[in-house]
Every structure is written in C-alpha cells, then in structure tokens.
C-alpha positions in Angstrom: 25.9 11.9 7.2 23.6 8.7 8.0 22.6 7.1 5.4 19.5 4.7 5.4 19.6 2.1 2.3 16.7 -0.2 1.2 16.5 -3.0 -0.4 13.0 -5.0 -1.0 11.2 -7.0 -3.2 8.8 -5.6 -5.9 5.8 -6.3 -3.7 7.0 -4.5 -1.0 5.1 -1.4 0.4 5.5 1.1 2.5 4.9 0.0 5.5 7.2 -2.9 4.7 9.6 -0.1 4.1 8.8 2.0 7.8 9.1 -1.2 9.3 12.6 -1.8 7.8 13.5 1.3 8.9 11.7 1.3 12.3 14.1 -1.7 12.7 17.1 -0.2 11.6 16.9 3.1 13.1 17.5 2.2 16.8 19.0 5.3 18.3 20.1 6.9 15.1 18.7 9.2 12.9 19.3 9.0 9.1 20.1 12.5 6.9 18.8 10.3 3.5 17.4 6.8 1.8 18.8 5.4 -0.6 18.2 2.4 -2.7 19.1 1.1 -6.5 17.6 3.8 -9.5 15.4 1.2 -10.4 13.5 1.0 -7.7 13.9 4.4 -6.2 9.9 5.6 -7.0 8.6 2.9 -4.0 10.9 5.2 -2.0 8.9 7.8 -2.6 6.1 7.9 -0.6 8.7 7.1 2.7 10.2 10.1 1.4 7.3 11.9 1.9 6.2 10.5 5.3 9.6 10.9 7.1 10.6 14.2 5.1 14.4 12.5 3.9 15.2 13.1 0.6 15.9 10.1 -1.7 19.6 9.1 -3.2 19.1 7.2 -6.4 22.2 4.7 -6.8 23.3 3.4 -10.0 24.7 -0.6 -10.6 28.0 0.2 -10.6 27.4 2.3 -7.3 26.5 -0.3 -5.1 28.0 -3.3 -7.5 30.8 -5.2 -5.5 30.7 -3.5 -2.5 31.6 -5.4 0.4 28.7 -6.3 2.7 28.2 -7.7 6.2 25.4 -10.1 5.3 24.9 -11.6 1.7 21.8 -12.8 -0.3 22.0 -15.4 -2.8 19.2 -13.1 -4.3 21.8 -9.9 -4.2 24.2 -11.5 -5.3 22.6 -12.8 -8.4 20.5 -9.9 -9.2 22.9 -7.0 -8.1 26.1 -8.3 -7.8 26.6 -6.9 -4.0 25.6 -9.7 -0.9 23.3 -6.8 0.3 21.7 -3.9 -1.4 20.2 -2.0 2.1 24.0 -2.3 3.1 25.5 -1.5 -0.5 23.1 1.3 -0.9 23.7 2.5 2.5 27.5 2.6 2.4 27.2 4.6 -1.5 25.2 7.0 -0.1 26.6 7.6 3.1 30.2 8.5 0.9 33.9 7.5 0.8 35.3 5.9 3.6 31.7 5.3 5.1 31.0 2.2 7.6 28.0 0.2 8.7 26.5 1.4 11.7 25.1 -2.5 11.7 23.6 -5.4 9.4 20.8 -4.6 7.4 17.5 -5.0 9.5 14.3 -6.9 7.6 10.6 -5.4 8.0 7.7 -7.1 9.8 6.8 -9.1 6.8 10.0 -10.0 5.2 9.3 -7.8 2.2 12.4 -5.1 2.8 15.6 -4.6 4.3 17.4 -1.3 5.5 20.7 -0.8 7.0 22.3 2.8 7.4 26.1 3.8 7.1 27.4 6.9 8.6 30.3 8.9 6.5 33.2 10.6 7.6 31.5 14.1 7.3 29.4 13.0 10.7 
C-alpha cells in the first residue's frame, strides 16, 4: 500500500493539492490520501478527481511521529515536524517508510509525501 499524505494550509485548494501530488508522485502510484480528520473534507474533491479513497487520521495518529523534514508550524500545531509525511506513514501502516520528503505544490499552499507499507 502507497499512501499519499497532505498537509496544507486552510486556503489551500485543489489544485494546490494535484500540484502537491503531481510533485510527489514521480513514478509511483498511491492506493489512498490521507491527511489529519480536521481537514479531511478539502480532500474531498481530490478524492473525486483521482478516484483514491480518503483516510481520515486522528492527533494521536500522526502526533510524534518521526519525520524527514520538520515545520515550526507542524510542530506547533500538530505536534509531528510534518503532517504530509506523518499522515503518509499512518496511513500507509505499521512498519511503513517514506518513499521520500514531502513535496510542496506550485503555490506553496500544500505538501504531500507518500509512504509505502509492508503489505506492497
């Protein structure tokens, strides 16, 4: 399983989010997104464009995870350096690893990253 995980601001939109996941994709092809419960419903409409379900994460899903990159803002406001990358390994399952740092979208707005579990 490949997981794609988002994290983005509140203005983000979708395109932000396709173009975070345009960047992230490279020659992999995620099974899910996934991003924090709170903000799962601007997934939505990706959902519906690239027909992947959603995976709605709690805090205490993605809170402490170990990341490759770390925010300031993460860390504050989620507790995780990176919520594409903590999102990404939560959904993706035990044991899962980054495929690579979160990538950012055209306009700054959103960040993906995808994990792949040990089912893959």
């Amino acid at each position: 399983m490949i997981a794609a995980g988002f994290g983005f601001r509140g203005a983000a939109t979708t395109k932000s989010l396709q173009s975070a996941l345009n960047a992230a994709t490279g020659r992999y092809a995620p099974d899910c997104i996934a991003t924090i419960a709170d903000k799962v419903t601007a997934l939505q409409a990706l959902s519906v464009a690239t027909g992947l379900p959603v995976v709605s994460l709690t805090a205490a899903d993605i809170a402490t995870t170990q990341t490759q990159t770390r925010s300031a803002a993460s860390l504050r406001a989620r507790n995780t350096g990176s919520v594409a990358e903590a999102a990404a390994l939560a959904a993706a399952g035990p044991n899962a690893r980054l495929l690579a740092p979160r990538s950012i979208s055209d306009d700054r707005m959103a960040t993906c990253a995808l994990a792949e579990g040990p089912d893959r």
